[in-house]
C-alpha positions in Angstrom: -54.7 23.4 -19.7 -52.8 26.9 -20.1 -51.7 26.6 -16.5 -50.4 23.3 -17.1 -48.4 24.5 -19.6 -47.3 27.3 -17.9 -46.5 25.4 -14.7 -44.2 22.6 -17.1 -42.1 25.3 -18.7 -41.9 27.6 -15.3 -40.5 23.8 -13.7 -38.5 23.7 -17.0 -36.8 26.4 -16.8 -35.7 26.4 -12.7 -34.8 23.1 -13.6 -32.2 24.5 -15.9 -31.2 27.2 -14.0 -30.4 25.0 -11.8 -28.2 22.4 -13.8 -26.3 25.9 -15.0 -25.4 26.6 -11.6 -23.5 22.9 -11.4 -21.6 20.9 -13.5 -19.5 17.5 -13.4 -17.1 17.0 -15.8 -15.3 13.2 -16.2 -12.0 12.9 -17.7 -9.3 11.0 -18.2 -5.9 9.8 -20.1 -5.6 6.5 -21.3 -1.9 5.7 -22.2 -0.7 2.0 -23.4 2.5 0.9 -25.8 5.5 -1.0 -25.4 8.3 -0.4 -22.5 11.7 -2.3 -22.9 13.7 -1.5 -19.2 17.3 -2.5 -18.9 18.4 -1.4 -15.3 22.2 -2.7 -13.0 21.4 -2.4 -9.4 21.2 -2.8 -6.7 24.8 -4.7 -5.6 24.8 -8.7 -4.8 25.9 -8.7 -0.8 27.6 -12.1 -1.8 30.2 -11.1 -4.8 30.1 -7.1 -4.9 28.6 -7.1 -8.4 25.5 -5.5 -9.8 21.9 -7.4 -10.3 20.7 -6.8 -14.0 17.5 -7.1 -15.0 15.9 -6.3 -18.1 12.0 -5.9 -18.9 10.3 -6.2 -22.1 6.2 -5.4 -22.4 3.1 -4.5 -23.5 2.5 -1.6 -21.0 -1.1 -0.2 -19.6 1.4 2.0 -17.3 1.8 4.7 -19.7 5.4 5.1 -20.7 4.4 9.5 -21.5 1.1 10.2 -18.6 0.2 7.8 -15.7 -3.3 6.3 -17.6 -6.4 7.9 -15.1 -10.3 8.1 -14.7 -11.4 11.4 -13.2 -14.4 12.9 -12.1 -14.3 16.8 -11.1 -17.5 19.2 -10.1 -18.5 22.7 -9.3 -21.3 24.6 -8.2 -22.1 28.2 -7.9 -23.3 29.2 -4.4 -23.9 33.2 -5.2 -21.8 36.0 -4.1 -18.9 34.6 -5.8 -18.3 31.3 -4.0 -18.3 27.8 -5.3 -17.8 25.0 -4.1 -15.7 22.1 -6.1 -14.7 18.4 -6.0 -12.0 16.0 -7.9 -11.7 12.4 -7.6 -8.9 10.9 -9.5 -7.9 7.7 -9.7 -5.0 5.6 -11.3 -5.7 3.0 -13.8 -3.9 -0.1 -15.7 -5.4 -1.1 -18.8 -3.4 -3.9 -19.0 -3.7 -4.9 -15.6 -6.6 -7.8 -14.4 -7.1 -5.4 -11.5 -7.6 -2.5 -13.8 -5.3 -0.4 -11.3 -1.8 -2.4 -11.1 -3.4 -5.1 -8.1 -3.0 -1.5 -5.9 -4.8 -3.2 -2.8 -7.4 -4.5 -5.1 -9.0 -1.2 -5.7 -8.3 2.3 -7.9 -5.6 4.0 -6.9 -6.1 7.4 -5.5 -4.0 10.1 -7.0 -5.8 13.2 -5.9 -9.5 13.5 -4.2 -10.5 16.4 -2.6 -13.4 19.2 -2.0 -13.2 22.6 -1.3 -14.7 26.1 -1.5 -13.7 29.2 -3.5 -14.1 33.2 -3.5 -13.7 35.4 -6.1 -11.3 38.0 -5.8 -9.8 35.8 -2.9 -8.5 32.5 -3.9 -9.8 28.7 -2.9 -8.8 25.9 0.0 -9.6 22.2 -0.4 -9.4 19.0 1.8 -7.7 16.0 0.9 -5.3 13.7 -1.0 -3.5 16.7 -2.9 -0.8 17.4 -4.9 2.5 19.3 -3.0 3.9 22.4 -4.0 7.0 21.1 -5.3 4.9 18.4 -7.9 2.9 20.9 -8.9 5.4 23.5 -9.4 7.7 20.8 -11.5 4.9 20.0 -13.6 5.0 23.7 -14.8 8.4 23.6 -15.7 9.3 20.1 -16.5 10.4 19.5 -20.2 9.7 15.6 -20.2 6.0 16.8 -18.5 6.9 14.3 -15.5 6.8 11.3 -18.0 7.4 7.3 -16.6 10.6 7.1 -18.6 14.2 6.8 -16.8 16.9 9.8 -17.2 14.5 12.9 -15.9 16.8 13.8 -12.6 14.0 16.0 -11.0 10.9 13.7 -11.5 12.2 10.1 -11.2 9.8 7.4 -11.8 8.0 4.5 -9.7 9.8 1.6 -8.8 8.3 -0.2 -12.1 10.9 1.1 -13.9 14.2 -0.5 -12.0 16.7 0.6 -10.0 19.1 3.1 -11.2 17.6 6.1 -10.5 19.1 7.3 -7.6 16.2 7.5 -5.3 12.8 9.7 -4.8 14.0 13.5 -5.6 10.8 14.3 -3.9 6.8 13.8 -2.4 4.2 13.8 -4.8 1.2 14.3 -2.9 -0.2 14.6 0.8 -2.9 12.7 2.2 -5.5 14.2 5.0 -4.0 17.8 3.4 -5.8 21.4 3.5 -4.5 23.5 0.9 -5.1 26.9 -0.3 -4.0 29.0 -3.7 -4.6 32.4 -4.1 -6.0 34.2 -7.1 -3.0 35.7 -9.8 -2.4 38.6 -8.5 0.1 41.3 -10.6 1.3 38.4 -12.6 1.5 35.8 -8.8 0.1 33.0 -7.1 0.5 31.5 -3.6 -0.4 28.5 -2.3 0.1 26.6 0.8 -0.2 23.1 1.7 -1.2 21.5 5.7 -1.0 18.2 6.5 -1.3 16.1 10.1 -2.3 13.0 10.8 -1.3 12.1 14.1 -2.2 9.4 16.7 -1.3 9.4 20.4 -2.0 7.1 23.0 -1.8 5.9 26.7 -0.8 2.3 27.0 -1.1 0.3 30.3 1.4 -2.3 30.7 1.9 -4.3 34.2 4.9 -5.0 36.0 5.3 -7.8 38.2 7.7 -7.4 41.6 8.7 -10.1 43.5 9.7 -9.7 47.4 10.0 -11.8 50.5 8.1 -11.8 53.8 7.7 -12.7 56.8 5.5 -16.1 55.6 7.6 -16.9 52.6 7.8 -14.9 49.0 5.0 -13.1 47.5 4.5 -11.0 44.5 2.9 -7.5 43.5 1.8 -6.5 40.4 1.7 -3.0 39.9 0.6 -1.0 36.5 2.0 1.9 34.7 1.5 3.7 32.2 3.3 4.8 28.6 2.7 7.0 25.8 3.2 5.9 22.2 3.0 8.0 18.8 2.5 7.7 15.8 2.7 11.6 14.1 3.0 12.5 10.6 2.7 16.6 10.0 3.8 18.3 7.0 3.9 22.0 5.3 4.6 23.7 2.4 4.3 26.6 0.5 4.6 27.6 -3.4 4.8 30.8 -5.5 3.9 31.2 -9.3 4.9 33.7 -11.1 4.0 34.3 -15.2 4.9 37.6 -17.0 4.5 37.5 -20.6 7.0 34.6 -22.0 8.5 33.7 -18.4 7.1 31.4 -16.3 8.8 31.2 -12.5 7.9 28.5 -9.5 9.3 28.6 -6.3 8.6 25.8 -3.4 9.6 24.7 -0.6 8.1 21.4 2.0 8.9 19.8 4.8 7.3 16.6 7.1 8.1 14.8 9.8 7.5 11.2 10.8 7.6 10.1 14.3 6.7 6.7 15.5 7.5 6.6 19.1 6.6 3.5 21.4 6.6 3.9 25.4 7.2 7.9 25.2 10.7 7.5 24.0 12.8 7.2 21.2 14.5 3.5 20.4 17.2 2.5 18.8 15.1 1.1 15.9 15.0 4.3 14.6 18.1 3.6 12.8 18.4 0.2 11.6 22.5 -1.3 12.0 22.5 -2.3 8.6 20.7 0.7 7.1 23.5 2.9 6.7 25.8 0.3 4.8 23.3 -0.5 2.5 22.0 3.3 2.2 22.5 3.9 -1.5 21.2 0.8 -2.5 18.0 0.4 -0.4 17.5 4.7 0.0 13.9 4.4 0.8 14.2 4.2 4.0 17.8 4.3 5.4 16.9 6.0 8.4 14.7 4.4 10.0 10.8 5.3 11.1 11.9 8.6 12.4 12.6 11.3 9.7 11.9 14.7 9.2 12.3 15.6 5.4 13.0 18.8 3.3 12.1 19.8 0.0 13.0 22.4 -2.4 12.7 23.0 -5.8 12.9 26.1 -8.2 12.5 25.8 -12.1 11.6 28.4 -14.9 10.3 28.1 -18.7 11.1 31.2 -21.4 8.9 30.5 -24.6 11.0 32.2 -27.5 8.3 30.9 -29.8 10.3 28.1 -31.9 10.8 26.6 -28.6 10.8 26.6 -24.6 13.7 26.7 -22.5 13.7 25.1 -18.9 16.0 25.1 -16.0 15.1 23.0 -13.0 16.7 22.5 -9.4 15.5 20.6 -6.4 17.0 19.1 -3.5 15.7 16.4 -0.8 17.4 16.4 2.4 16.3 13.9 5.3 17.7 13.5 8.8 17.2 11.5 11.7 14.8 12.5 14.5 16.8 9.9 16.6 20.0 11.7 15.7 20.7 15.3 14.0 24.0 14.6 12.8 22.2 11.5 10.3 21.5 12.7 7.0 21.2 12.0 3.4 20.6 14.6 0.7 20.0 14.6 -3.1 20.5 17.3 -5.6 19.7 17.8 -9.1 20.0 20.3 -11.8 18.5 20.2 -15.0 18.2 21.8 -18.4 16.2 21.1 -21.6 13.9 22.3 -24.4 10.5 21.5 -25.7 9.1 22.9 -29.1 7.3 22.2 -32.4 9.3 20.8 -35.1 6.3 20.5 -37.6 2.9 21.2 -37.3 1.9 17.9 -36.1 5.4 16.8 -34.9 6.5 18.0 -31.3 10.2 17.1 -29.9 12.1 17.5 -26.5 15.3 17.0 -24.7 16.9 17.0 -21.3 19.7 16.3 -19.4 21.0 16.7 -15.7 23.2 15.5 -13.3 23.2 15.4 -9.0 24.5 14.0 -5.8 23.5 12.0 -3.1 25.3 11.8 -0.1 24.9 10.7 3.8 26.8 12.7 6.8 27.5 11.3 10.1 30.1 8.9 10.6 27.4 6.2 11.0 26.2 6.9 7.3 28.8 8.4 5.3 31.2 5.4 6.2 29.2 2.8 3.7 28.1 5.1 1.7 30.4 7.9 0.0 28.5 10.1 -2.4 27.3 9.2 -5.6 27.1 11.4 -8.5 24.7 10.7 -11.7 24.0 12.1 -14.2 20.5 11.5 -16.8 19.4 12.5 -20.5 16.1 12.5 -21.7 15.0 12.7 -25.3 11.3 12.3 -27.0 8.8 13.0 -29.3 4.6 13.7 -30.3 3.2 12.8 -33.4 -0.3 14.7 -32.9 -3.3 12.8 -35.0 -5.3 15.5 -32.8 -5.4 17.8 -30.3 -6.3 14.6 -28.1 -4.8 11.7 -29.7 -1.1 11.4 -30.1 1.8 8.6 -30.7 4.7 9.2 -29.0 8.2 7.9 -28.2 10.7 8.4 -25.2 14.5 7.2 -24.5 15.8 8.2 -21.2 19.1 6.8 -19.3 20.7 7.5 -16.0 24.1 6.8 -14.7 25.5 6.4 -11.3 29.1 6.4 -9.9 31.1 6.6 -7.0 34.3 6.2 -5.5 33.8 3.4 -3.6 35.6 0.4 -4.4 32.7 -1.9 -2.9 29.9 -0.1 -4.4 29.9 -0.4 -7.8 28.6 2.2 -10.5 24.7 1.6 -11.3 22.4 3.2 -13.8 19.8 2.1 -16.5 18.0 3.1 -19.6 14.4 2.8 -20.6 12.3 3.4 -23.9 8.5 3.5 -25.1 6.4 3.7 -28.0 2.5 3.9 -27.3 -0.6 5.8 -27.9 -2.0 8.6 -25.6 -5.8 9.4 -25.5 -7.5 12.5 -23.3 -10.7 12.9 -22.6 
């Protein structure tokens, strides 16, 4: 009976040791309220004015943090390594498809696993976040909310037109990534990504000829190479001494899709460039190289934080070097507590975009805008909050056929961590 005992509480106890050694956490925000959206944009082809639309809802979006369900693990392999997971996915509350009808299923924000040495620093594989979202979500004084007006993080394409384009990419898929330790105050990290696809297409080729006996045909075969490559880089720097908080980064990609080993004209649509400001997601056609910067630093003075934000997103043409459109922005703002329970920020920035090459530039001068962001956190807890945001943007040119655009956006809700 005593070694019974003893052999329960010896299986006890390595049983616990072991569970110490591992852990899975799940978390999660859920974020719902009420969104009203008025947005002009983009221009009517037919009479050269603007398309208004306004939006009025009950929103499972989340008008302050993107609502998610997250699932995130580590183990301890001795020595100092780990090993370590995160699977995050996007939710909708509100939505039947519990993730906004995203291909029927959860969308996926970030899933990854990696290892990690002390003293060293850790790499992962995945759907990541890039430098440049990562470093803005250190020094963003809105916290990369949905709302319109923020000129570095601009939101999805749920909230209108009117916001003058992506200012940059938010994550990497099939991405290896590595951060260093902090190391006199820094940190480094690096981002990989490739996915490419090459391959040898047959195709036949019919000849006709005459002979001697009358006409006759030949078919003869050869052979083409078509690609589809998508490679990316980047690489961030962190850097926190007492009250100062500095990120650097900087990424670039590049999308090819080739078909019969050669470039085609298809890689710049004829009416892309015309309509470039007003359809900017992709006025260049299949075949872009992109790059990223941004640089952004918080000063706590205790009462407050000050922030100052920069980023710019420059694409070109693979098909043609001298096609390119660029976007700018600058931004400044504070964030502080106003009471104990009561926490209040503000923003405002303004930018460019522009095209060169005589292709682009000539139907589309540049535009400059400018945004202002204001909002605030009632705290019932150090997890629960009520908040509410007013943002606006506003876009002009100097074209006589493009008119100004812009919108405005506000939201009320409640936000829940766990």
């Amino acid at each position: 009976m005593k070694k019974s005992l003893f052999a329960v509480a010896a299986l006890g106890a390595f049983a616990g040791a072991a569970q110490a050694q591992s852990s899975v956490t799940v978390y999660g925000i859920m974020d719902v309220g009420f969104q009203g959206i008025s947005t002009r944009g983009p221009v009517s082809s037919a009479n050269q004015t603007n398309t208004t639309t306004n939006i009025n809802r009950f929103s499972g979006e989340g008008s302050q943090t993107t609502s998610r369900l997250g699932f995130r693990g580590t183990e301890d392999l001795g020595g100092g390594t780990r090993a370590f997971f995160t699977a995050e996915f996007g939710l909708n509350p509100t939505d039947a498809t519990l993730s906004g009808s995203t291909g029927n299923g959860l969308f996926n924000r970030q899933t990854f696993v990696g290892l990690g040495q002390k003293g060293i620093g850790q790499a992962a594989i995945g759907t990541q976040y890039t430098p440049v979202h990562t470093a803005v979500g250190r020094t963003d004084p809105g916290q990369q909310n949905n709302m319109l007006g923020n000129v570095i993080y601009t939101t999805n394409a749920s909230q209108g037109s009117g916001q003058t384009t992506v200012a940059y990419t938010v994550r990497y898929n099939n991405a290896l990534t590595f951060q260093s330790e902090r190391i006199a105050g820094f940190v480094v990290s690096a981002i990989y990504n490739q996915n490419s696809q090459t391959a040898n297409n047959t195709s036949a080729v019919t000849a006709a000829g005459i002979n001697n006996t009358g006409p006759s045909t030949a078919t003869a075969f050869s052979l083409a190479q078509s690609q589809a490559n998508n490679k990316a880089w980047g690489l961030g720097i962190n850097y926190v001494i007492q009250k100062l908080n500095v990120d650097l980064a900087y990424q670039a990609s590049r999308n090819d899709s080739v078909a019969g080993g050669a470039y085609t004209t298809a890689a710049l649509p004829a009416s892309a460039a015309a309509n470039a400001l007003n359809t900017p997601a992709n006025p260049l056609g299949t075949n872009i190289q992109f790059q990223q910067m941004y640089a952004g630093a918080v000063y706590d003075f205790g009462i407050l934080k000050a922030y100052a934000q920069y980023v710019s997103n420059k694409a070109t043409s693979n098909f043609n070097s001298d096609l390119t459109l660029e976007r700018s922005a600058q931004q400044l703002g504070v964030r502080g507590n106003i009471t104990k329970t009561i926490e209040g920020w503000a923003s405002i920035g303004n930018g460019s975009f522009k095209g060169n090459g005589t292709a682009i530039s000539a139907g589309m001068p540049t535009a400059n805008f400018t945004g202002y962001q204001v909002g605030s956190n009632y705290w019932l807890s150090k997890r629960t909050n009520m908040y509410a945001i007013f943002g606006s943007t506003q876009v002009s040119t100097a074209s006589s056929t493009v008119p100004s655009e812009g919108g405005s956006s506000y939201g009320v809700g409640v936000r829940h961590t766990f």
